[in-house]
C-alpha positions as CSV (number, residue, x, y, z in Angstrom):
1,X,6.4,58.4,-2.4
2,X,5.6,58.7,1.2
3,X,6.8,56.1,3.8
4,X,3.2,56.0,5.0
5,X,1.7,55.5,1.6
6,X,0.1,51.8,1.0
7,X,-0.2,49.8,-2.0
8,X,-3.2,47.3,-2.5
9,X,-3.2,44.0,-4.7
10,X,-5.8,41.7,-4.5
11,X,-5.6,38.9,-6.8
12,X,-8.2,36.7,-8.3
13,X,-9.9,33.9,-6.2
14,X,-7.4,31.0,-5.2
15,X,-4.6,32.2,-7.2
16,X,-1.3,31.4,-5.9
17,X,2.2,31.9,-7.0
18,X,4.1,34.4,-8.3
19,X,2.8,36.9,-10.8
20,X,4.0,39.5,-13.4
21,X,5.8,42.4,-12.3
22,X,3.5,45.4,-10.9
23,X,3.8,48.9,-12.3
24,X,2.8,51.7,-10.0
25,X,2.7,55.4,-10.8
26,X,2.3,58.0,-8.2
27,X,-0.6,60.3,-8.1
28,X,0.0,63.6,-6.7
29,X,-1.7,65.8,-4.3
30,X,-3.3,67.9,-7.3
31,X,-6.3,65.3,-7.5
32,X,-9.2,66.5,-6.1
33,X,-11.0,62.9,-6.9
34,X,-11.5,62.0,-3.3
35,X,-9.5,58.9,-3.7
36,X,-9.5,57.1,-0.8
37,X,-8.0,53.6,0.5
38,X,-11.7,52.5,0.7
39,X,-12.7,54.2,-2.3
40,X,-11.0,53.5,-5.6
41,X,-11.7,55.2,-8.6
42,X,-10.9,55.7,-12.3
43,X,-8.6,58.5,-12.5
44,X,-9.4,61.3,-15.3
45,X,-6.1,62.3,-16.7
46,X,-7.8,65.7,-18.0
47,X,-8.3,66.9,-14.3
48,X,-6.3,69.7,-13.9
49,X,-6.5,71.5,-17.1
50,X,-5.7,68.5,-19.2
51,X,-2.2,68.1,-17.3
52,X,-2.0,64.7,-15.7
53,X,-2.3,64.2,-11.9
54,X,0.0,60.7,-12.8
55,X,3.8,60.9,-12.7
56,X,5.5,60.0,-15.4
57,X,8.1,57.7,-13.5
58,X,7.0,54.1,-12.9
59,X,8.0,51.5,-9.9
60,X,8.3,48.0,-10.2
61,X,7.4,46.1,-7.8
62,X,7.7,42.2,-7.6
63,X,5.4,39.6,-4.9
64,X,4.8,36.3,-4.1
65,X,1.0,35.3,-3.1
66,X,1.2,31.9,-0.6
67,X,-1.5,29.4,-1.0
68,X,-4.1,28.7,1.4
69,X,-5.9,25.5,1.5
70,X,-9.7,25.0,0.9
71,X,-11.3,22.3,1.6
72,X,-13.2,20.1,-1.7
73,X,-16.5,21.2,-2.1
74,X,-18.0,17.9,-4.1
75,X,-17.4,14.7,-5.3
76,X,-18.4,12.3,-7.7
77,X,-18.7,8.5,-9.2
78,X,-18.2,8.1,-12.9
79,X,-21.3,5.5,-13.2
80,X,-23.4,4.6,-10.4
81,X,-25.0,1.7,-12.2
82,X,-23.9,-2.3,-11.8
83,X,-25.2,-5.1,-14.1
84,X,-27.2,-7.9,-12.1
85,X,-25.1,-11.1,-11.7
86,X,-21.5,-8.9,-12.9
87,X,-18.4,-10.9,-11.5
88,X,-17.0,-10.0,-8.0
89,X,-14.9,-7.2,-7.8
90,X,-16.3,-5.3,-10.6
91,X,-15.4,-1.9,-11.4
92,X,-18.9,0.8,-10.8
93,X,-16.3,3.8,-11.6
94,X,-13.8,6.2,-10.6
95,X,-14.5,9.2,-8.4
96,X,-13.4,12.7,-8.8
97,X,-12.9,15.5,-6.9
98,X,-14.5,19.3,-7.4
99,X,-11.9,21.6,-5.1
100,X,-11.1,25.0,-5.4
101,X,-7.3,24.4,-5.4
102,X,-5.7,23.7,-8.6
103,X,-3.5,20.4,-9.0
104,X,-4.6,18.9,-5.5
105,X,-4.8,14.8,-4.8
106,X,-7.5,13.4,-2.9
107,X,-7.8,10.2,-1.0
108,X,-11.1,8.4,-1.1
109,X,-12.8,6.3,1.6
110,X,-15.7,4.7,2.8
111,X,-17.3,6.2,6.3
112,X,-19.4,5.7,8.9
113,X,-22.4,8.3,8.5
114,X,-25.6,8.8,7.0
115,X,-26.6,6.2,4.1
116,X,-23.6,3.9,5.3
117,X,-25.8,1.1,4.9
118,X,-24.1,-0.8,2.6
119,X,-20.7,0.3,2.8
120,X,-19.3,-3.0,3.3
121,X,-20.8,-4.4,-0.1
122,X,-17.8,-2.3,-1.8
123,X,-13.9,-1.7,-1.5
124,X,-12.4,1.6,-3.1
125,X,-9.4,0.8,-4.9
126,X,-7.4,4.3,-5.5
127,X,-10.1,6.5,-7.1
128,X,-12.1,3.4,-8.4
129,X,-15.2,1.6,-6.9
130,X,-15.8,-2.2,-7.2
131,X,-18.7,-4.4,-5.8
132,X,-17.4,-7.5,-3.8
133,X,-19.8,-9.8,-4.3
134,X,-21.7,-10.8,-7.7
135,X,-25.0,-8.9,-7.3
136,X,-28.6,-9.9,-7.6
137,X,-31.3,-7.8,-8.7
138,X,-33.8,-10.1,-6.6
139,X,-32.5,-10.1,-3.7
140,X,-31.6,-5.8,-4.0
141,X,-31.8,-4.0,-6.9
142,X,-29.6,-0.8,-5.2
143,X,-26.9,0.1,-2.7
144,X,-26.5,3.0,-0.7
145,X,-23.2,4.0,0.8
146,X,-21.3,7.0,2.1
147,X,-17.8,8.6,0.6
148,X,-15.2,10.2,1.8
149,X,-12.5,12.5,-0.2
150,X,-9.9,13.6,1.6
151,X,-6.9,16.6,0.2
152,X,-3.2,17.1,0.8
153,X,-4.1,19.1,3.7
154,X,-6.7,16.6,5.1
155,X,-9.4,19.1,4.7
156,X,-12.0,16.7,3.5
157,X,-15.9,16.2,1.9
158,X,-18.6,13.4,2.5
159,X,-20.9,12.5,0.1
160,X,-24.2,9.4,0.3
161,X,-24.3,7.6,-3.4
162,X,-26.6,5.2,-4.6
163,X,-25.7,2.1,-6.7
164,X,-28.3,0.8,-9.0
165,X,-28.2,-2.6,-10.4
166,X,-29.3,-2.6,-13.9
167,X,-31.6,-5.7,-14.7
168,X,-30.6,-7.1,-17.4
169,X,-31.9,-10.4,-17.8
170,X,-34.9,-9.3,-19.6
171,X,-36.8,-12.0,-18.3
172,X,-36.4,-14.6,-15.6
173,X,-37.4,-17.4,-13.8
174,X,-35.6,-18.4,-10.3
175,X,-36.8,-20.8,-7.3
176,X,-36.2,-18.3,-4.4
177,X,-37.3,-20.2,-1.8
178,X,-38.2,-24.2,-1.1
179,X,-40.6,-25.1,-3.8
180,X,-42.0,-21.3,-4.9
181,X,-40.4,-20.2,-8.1
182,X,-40.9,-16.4,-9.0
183,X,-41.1,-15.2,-12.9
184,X,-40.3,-11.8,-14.2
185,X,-39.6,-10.1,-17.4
186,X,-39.6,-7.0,-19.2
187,X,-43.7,-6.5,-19.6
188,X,-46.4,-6.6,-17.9
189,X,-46.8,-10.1,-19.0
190,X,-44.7,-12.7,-19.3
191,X,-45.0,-16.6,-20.0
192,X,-44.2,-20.1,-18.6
193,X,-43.1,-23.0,-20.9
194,X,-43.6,-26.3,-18.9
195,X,-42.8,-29.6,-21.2
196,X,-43.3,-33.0,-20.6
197,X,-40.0,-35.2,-20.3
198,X,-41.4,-38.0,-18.5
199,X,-44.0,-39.9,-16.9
200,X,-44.1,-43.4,-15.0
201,X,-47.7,-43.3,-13.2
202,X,-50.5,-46.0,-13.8
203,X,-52.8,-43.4,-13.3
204,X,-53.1,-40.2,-15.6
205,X,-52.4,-37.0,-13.2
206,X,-53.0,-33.7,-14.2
207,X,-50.6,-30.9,-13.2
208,X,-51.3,-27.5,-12.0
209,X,-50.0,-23.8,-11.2
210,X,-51.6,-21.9,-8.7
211,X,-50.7,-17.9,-7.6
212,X,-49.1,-17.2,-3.9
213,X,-48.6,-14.0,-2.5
214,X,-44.8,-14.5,-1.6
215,X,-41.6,-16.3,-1.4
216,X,-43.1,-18.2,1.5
217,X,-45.7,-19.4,-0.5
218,X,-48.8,-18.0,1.7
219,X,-52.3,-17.4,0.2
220,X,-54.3,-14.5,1.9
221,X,-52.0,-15.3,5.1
222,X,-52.4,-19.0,5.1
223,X,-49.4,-20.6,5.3
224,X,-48.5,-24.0,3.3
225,X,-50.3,-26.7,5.0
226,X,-52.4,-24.7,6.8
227,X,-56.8,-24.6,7.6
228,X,-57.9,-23.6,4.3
229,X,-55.0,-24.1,2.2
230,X,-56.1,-26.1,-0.5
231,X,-59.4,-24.3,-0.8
232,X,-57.8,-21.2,-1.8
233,X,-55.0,-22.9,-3.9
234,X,-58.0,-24.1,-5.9
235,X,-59.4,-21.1,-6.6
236,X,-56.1,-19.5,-8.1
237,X,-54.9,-22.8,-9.8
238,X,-54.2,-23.3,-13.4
239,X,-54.4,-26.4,-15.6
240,X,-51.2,-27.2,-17.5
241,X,-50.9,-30.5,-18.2
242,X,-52.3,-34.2,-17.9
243,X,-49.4,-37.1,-18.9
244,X,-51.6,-40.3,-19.5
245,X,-50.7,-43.7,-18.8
246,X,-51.1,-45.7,-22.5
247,X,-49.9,-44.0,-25.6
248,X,-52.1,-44.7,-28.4
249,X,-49.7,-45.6,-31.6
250,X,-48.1,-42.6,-33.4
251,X,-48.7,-40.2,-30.6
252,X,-45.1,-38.9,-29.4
253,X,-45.7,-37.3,-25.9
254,X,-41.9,-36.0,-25.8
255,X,-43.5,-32.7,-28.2
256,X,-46.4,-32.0,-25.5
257,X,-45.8,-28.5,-23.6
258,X,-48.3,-25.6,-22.6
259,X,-47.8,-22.3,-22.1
260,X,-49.1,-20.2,-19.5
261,X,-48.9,-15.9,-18.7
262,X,-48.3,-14.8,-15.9
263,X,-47.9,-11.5,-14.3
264,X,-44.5,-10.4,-14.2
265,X,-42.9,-11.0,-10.5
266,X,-45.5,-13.4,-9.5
267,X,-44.7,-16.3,-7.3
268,X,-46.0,-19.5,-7.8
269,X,-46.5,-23.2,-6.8
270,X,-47.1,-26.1,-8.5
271,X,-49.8,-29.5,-7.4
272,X,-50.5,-32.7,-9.0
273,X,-54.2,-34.3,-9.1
274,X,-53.7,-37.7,-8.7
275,X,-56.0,-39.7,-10.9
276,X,-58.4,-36.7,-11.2
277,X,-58.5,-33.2,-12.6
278,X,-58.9,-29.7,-11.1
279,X,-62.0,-29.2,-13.0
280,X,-63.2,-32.4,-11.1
281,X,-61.8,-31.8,-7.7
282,X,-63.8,-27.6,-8.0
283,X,-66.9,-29.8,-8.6
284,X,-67.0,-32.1,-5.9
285,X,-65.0,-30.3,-2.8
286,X,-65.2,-33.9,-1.1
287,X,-62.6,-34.6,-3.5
288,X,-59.9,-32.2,-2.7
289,X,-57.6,-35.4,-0.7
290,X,-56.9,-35.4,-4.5
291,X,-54.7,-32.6,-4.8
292,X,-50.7,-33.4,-4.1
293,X,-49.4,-30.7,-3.1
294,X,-45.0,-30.3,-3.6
295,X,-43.0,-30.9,-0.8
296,X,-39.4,-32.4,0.3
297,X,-41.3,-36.0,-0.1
298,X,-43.5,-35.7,-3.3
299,X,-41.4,-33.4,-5.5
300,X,-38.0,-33.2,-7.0
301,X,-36.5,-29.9,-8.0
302,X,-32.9,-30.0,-10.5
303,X,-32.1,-26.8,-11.5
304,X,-31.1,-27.1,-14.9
305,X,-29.5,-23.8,-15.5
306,X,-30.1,-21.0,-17.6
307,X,-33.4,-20.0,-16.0
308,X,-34.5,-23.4,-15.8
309,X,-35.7,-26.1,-13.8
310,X,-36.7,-29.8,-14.2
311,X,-39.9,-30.6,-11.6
312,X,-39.7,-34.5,-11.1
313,X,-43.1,-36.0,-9.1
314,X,-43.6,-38.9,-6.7
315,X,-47.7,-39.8,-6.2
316,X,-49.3,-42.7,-3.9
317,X,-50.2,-44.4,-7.3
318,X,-46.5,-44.2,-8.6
319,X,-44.8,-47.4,-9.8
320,X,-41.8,-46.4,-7.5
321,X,-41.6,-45.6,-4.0
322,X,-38.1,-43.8,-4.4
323,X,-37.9,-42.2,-7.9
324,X,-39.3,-39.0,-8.5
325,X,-40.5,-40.0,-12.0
326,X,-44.4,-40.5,-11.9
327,X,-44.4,-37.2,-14.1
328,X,-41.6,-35.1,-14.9
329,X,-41.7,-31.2,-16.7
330,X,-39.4,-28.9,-17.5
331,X,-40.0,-25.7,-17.0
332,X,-38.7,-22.1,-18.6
333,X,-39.5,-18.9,-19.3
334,X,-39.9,-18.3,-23.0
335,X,-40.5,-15.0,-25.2
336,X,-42.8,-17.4,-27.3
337,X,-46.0,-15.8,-28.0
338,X,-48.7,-18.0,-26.8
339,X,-50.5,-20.5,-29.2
340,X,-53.7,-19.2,-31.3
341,X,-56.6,-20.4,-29.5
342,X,-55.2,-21.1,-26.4
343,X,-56.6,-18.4,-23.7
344,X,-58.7,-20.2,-21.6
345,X,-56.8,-23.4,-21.2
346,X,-55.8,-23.2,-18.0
347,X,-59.2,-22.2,-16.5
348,X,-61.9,-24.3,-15.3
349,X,-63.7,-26.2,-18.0
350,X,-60.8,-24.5,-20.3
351,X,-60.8,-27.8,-22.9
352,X,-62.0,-25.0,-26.2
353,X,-60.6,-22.9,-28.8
354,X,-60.9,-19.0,-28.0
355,X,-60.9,-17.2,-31.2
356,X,-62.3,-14.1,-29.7
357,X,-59.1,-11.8,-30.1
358,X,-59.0,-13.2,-33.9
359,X,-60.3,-10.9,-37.2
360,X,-59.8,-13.4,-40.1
361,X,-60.8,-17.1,-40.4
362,X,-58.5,-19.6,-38.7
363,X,-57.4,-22.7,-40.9
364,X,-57.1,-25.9,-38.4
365,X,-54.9,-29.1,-39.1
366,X,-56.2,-31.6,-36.9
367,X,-53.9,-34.8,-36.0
368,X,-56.4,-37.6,-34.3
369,X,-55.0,-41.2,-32.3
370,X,-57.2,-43.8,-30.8
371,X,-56.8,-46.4,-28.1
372,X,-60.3,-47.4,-27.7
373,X,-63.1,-50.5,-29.0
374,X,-65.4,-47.5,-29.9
375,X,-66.2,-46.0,-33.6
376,X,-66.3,-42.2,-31.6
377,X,-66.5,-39.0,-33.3
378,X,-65.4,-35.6,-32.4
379,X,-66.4,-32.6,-33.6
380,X,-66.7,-28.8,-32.4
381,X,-69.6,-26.5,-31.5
382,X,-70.1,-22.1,-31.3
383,X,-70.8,-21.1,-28.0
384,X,-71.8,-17.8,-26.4
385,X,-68.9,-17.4,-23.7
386,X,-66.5,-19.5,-21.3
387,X,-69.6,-21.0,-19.5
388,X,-70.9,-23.0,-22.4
389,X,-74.5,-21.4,-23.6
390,X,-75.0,-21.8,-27.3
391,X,-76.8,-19.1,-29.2
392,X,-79.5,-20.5,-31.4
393,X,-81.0,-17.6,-33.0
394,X,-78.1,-15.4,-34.3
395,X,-78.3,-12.4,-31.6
396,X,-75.3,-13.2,-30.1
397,X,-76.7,-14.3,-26.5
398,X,-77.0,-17.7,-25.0
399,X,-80.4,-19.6,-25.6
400,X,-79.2,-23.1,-24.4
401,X,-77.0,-23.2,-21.1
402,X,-75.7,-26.1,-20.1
403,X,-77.6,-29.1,-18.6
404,X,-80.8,-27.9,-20.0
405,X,-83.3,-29.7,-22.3
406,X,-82.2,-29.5,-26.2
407,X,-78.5,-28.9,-25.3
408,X,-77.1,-31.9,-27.3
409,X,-79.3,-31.5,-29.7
410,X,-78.3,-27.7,-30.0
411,X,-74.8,-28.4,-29.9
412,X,-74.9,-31.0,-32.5
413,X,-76.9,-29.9,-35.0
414,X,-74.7,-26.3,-34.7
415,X,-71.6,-27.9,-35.4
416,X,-68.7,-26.2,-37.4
417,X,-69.1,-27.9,-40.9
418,X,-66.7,-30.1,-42.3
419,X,-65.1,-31.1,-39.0
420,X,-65.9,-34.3,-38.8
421,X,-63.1,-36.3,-36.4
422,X,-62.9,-40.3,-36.2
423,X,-60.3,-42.8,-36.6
424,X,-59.5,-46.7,-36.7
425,X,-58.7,-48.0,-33.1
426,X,-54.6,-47.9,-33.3
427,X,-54.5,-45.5,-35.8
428,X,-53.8,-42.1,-36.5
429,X,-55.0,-39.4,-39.0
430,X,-55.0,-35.8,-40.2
431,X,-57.8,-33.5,-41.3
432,X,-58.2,-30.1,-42.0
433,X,-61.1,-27.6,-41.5
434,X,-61.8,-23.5,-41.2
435,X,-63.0,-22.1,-38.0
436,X,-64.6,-18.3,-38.1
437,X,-63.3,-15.9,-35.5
438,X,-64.2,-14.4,-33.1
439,X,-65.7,-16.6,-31.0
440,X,-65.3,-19.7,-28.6
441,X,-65.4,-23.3,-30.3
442,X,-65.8,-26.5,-27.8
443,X,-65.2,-30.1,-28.8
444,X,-67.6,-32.9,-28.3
445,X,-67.6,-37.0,-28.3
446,X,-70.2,-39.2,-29.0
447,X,-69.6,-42.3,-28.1
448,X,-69.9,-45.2,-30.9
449,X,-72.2,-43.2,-33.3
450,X,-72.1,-40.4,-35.1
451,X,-74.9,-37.3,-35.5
452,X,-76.8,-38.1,-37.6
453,X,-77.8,-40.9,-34.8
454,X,-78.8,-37.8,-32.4
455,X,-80.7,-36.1,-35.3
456,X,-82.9,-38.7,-37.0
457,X,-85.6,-37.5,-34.4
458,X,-85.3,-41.2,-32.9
459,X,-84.2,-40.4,-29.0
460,X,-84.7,-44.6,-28.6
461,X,-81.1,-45.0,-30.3
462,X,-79.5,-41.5,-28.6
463,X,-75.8,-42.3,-28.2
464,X,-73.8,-40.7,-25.2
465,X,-72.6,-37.1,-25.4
466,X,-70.0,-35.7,-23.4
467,X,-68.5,-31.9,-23.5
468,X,-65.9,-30.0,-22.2
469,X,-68.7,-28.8,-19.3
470,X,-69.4,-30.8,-16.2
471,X,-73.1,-29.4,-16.1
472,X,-73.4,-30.8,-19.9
473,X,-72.5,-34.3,-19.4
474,X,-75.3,-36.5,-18.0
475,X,-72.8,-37.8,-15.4
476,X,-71.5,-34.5,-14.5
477,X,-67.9,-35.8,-15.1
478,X,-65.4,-34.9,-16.8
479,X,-64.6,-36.6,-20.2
480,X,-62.2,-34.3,-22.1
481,X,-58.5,-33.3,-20.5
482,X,-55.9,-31.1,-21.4
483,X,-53.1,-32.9,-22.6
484,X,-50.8,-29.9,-23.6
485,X,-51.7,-26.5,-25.2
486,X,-54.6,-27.4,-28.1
487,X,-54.2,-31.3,-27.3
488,X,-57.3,-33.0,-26.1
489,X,-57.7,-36.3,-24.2
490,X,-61.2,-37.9,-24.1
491,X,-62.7,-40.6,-22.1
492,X,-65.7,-42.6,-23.8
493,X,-67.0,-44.4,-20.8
494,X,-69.5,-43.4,-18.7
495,X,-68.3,-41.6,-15.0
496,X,-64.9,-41.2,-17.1
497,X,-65.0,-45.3,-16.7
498,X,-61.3,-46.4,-16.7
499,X,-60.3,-43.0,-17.0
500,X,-57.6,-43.2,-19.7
501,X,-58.5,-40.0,-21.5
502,X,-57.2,-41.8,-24.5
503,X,-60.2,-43.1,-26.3
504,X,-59.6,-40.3,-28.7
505,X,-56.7,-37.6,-28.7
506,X,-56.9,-34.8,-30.8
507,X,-53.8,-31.9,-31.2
508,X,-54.8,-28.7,-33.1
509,X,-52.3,-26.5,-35.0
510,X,-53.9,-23.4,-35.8
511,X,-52.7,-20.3,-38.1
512,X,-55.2,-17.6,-39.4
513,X,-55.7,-18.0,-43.0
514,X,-54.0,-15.4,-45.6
515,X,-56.1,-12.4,-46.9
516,X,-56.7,-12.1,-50.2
């Protein structure tokens, strides 16, 4: 072999080390293959009239390839997911490294650079990640920070990562900020349980929700306390509750809650009518110096853990000028499915039964109390839709509205069979009856009689009517409250007189009847 010839070995990408011996075997000058350094080819051992152009001898010859360095070319977190409220110094995961030398150790750090933001919500611990604070999905739902892994040779790769936090509270309901509490949950729709506890007030104030657009508690951009406030509160407010004064016997007020839906990740406020209602105060807009709205002085907030708060209320007509006691709620987020017949509720003039989502008949146990001198009665009426019209010759539309001639008449003489409601003053009873689905059923007093005083075509001895409507009651007032979900309140007297709303109290419990 020639001084001047060259050998050429070129190993496989990023291999290092030592390798097998080489055998080499010399090709003499008899090949006419054009075999160049540049040119390597497959070498016919036929060429030459089937002699070989290869020697026969072999040389071994041994090597040692160094290593260079490369630099990584990736890197990776293990999970990149956090669940909301996890303890401090929780793991996320462990990096590793993608580098084209074999057996290489990497250092891993945060650094300043693109998506850096939150770089000092974490420490990196070795190859591991951990959050250093508990995190809360509503305050940030995701971190972004950049990563550093660094080799032996300090060749190094940077990497942005995001860390989700993983909701998983399926529903939720906190007090972000002051008095605004914000509810979530898993659907579209989610629900509000508010429950009486308590109530100390002389007077009998109703309680209500209304919608704001943040955490600050604005409406359209007006802030709290500001020009038109309490107009626009109105118009999103919801009725939840009324706590009266005097119990009549047997009727346990420590049972009473409502349930409202809400939109998921709505904020919210609460107010308090004192000695009035919302459906009063939307009637007559001279009577809005009514509404009480919460603040530092006129409402008490205990969170009571576990997603849930006690709302304690102090009113100008409270017996104490220091407790927060005149009414008291707690209030939770539930997965309970809203009561049968309870839809409208909360809206104004809400006091009926909607049984419009219903397909089958509706069986109705109906426990009745009275505080009142008065032989009333109760019963319950069709009509049309939410505004009161009753249909009077089977098409379905409304014939009677309310505060039209022939509206009492109507309503009474329509009246769902066998629902006939009265009881002894201080007493209490049950009764049962069916009501058809659907449609919307609406209770009615009359005061000290019964029908067949408004049907014996003798308008001399007409007794007082009085509906769930404003615009059906001759005094436009209202006479019927909601006391909790399906629990009615009425007030005999005329202009709601000593406005008790305990003359008569009626709770529903309504399941739909089993087929057949």
């Amino acid at each position: 072999m020639s001084a001047n010839t060259k050998l050429r070995f070129l190993p496989v990408a990023n291999y290092n080390g030592t390798p097998d011996s080489l055998s080499v075997h010399a090709l003499d000058n008899t090949y006419s293959g054009g075999f160049t350094e540049n040119n390597p080819v497959t070498i016919d051992t036929t060429e030459n009239g089937n002699s070989t152009s290869i020697s026969a001898d072999t040389a071994t010859i041994s090597t040692s390839i160094s290593a260079v360095n490369d630099a990584p070319t990736d890197l990776e977190l293990s999970a990149n997911t956090v669940n909301d409220e996890a303890a401090a110094n929780t793991v996320i995961g462990t990096f590793n490294s993608t580098d084209p030398d074999q057996n290489d150790i990497f250092a891993y750090s945060l650094v300043s650079g693109i998506d850096d933001t939150d770089n000092n919500a974490f420490t990196i611990d070795g190859n591991t990640l951990k959050i250093n604070n508990s995190p809360d999905f509503q305050t940030k739902s995701s971190y972004k920070i950049r990563v550093r892994t660094t080799d032996n040779a300090s060749l190094n790769f940077e990497k942005e990562l995001t860390i989700n936090v993983n909701d998983e509270i399926p529903s939720r309901l906190s007090n972000p900020n002051d008095d605004v509490f914000n509810i979530t949950g898993q659907d579209a729709k989610t629900t509000l349980e508010v429950q009486l506890t308590g109530h100390n007030s002389p007077v009998v104030n109703e309680l209500g929700l209304f919608t704001v657009d943040d955490p600050q508690g604005t409406i359209n951009g007006i802030a709290p306390g500001g020009e038109g406030y309490a107009q626009a509160a109105i118009l999103r407010s919801e009725v939840i509750l009324s706590a009266i004064a005097n119990n009549p016997n047997g009727f346990d007020t420590n049972n009473l809650s409502t349930l409202l839906q809400l939109d998921s990740g709505q904020n919210f406020r609460f107010l308090l009518v004192q000695d009035g209602t919302l459906d009063s105060v939307r009637n007559d807009p001279n009577s809005i110096g009514k509404l009480l709205f919460s603040s530092i002085s006129t409402q008490k907030i205990t969170d009571l853990g576990d997603n849930s708060f006690s709302l304690g209320w102090k009113n100008a007509s409270g017996k104490s000028s220091t407790e927060f006691n005149d009414l008291v709620v707690k209030i939770n987020q539930t997965d309970q499915a809203l009561p049968l017949g309870t839809n409208l509720q909360g809206q104004f003039q809400g006091e009926v039964i909607d049984l419009r989502d219903v397909e089958q008949s509706v069986e109705a146990e109906f426990n009745i109390y009275r505080e009142a001198s008065y032989n009333n009665y109760v019963g319950f009426y069709q009509v049309t839709d939410e505004n009161g019209g009753i249909d009077t010759n089977g098409d379905g539309n409304a014939d009677v509205l309310t505060g039209q001639a022939g509206y009492i008449q109507a309503a009474v003489s329509s009246r769902v069979a066998g629902i006939d409601l009265s009881v002894s003053n201080q007493g209490s009873a049950s009764f049962t009856g069916t009501f058809q689905p659907g449609t919307i059923f609406a209770p009615f007093i009359i005061v000290n009689a019964t029908p067949d005083a408004l049907l014996d075509n003798n308008s001399s001895n007409d007794p007082a009517v009085y509906f769930t409507f404003l615009g059906a009651n001759s005094d436009h007032t209202d006479h019927i409250r909601l006391l909790a979900s399906n629990t009615f309140g009425f007030e005999d007297l005329a202009n709601a007189g000593d406005k008790d709303f305990n003359d008569l109290i009626i709770k529903v419990n309504l399941t739909t009847a089993a087929l057949g």
